[in-house]
Structure formats: C-alpha cells, structure tokens
C-alpha positions in Angstrom: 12.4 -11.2 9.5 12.2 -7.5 10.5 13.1 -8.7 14.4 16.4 -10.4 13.1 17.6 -7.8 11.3 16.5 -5.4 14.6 18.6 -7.9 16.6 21.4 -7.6 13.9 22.0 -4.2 13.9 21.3 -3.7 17.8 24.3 -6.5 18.3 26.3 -4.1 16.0 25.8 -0.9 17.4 26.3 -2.7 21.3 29.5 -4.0 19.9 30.8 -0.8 18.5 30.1 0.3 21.9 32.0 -2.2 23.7 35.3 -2.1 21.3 35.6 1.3 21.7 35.4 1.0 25.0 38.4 -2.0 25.2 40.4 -0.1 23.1 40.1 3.2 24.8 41.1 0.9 28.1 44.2 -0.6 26.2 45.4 3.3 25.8 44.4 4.3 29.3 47.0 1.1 30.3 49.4 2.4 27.9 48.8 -1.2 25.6 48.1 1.2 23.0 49.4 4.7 21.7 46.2 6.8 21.4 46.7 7.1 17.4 46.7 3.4 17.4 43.6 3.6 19.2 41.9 5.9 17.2 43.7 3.6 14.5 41.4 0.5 15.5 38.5 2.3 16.1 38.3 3.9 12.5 39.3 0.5 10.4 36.8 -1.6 12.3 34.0 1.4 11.7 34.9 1.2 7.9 34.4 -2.6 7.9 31.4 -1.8 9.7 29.6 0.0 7.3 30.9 -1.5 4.4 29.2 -4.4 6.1 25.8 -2.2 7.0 25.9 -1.4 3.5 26.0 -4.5 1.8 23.5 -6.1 4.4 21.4 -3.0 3.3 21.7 -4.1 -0.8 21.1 -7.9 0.5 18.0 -6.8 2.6 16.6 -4.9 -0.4 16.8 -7.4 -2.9 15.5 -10.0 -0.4 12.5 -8.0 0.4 12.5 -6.4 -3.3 11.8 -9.6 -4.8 8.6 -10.9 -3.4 7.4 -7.1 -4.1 8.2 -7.1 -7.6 6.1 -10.8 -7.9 3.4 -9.1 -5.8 3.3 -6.1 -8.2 3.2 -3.8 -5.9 4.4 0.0 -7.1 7.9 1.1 -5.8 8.3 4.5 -3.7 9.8 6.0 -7.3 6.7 4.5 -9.0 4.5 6.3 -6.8 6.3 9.5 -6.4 6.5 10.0 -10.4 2.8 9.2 -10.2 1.9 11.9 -7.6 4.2 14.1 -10.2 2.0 13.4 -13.1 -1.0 13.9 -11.3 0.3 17.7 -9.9 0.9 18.7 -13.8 -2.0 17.2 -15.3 -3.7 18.8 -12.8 -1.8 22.0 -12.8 -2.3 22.1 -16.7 -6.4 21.7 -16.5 -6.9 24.5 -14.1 -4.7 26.8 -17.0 -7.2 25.2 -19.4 -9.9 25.8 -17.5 -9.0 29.5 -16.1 -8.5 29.6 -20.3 -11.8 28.8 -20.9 -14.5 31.1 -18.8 -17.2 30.4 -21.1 -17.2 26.9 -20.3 -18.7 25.9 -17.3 -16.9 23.2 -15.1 -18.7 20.9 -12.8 -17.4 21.0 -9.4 -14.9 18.6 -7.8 
C-alpha cells in the first residue's frame, strides 16, 4: 500500500516537473504569453493539491479504519496521555516537596 502511494505521489511531482517544463517551452516559442504560462502553471498546481489533499483525507480514513478496529491509541490519544502523566507527576513532586516529614521511596 505504502509503495503505491510512493509511486503516486513520485508520478505527481515528475509530472509537475515536466509541465512546467512544456509550458515554459510554449512561451520560449512564443505559443504562450508568459502570464498565460505562469496562468497554467498556477491552476494546474491548485488542482494539484486540492487533489494531494483529498488523497491525503482518503489515505487517512483508509488506514484510520483498520486502526480504530485494532484499538490502537491515536497520536492525540497519546500526546494528551504524555500530558497527564507530566501534571500528575508535576503535582506529586509539590505534594511531596509539601510533605518533608514523609519519607518517599525512591523511583
């Protein structure tokens, strides 16, 4: 799955490439006014990324599913986690610099 979409996106890139460079050729020959050019160039990158984008959304829901039957914590999940953990453990060393008369074991 992860080599297709490589593939994908490598095609895309190499045809940016290559349309940029037939358009700048059709200006150099005088086919095309340069703002025509540039024209071209920025209405087909739109299209491609609005396309990037949505194959972005469809890629994360594809993969998002199976996670979500697999149960498996997403980054957010984890990173409020790792959050809790830092104030829990921010608000026991208060309790215990609180408390000097209690003796803590060690960690």
């Amino acid at each position: 799955m992860f080599e297709i979409i490589r593939r994908a996106l490598m095609a895309g890139l190499g045809m940016q490439a290559k349309l940029k460079e037939f358009i700048d050729e059709l200006v150099k020959e005088g086919e095309l006014s340069k703002t025509q050019g540039a024209r071209l160039i920025r209405e087909w990158s739109d299209k491609a990324d609005k396309t990037g984008k949505d194959l972005s959304k469809s890629i994360v829901a594809l993969v998002g599913k199976p996670l979500e039957k697999m149960n498996i914590p997403t980054k957010d999940e984890v990173e409020e986690l790792q959050r809790k953990v830092q104030g829990l453990s921010a608000r026991v060393e208060r309790l215990e610099e609180a408390m000097p008369s209690v003796e803590t074991t060690e960690r």
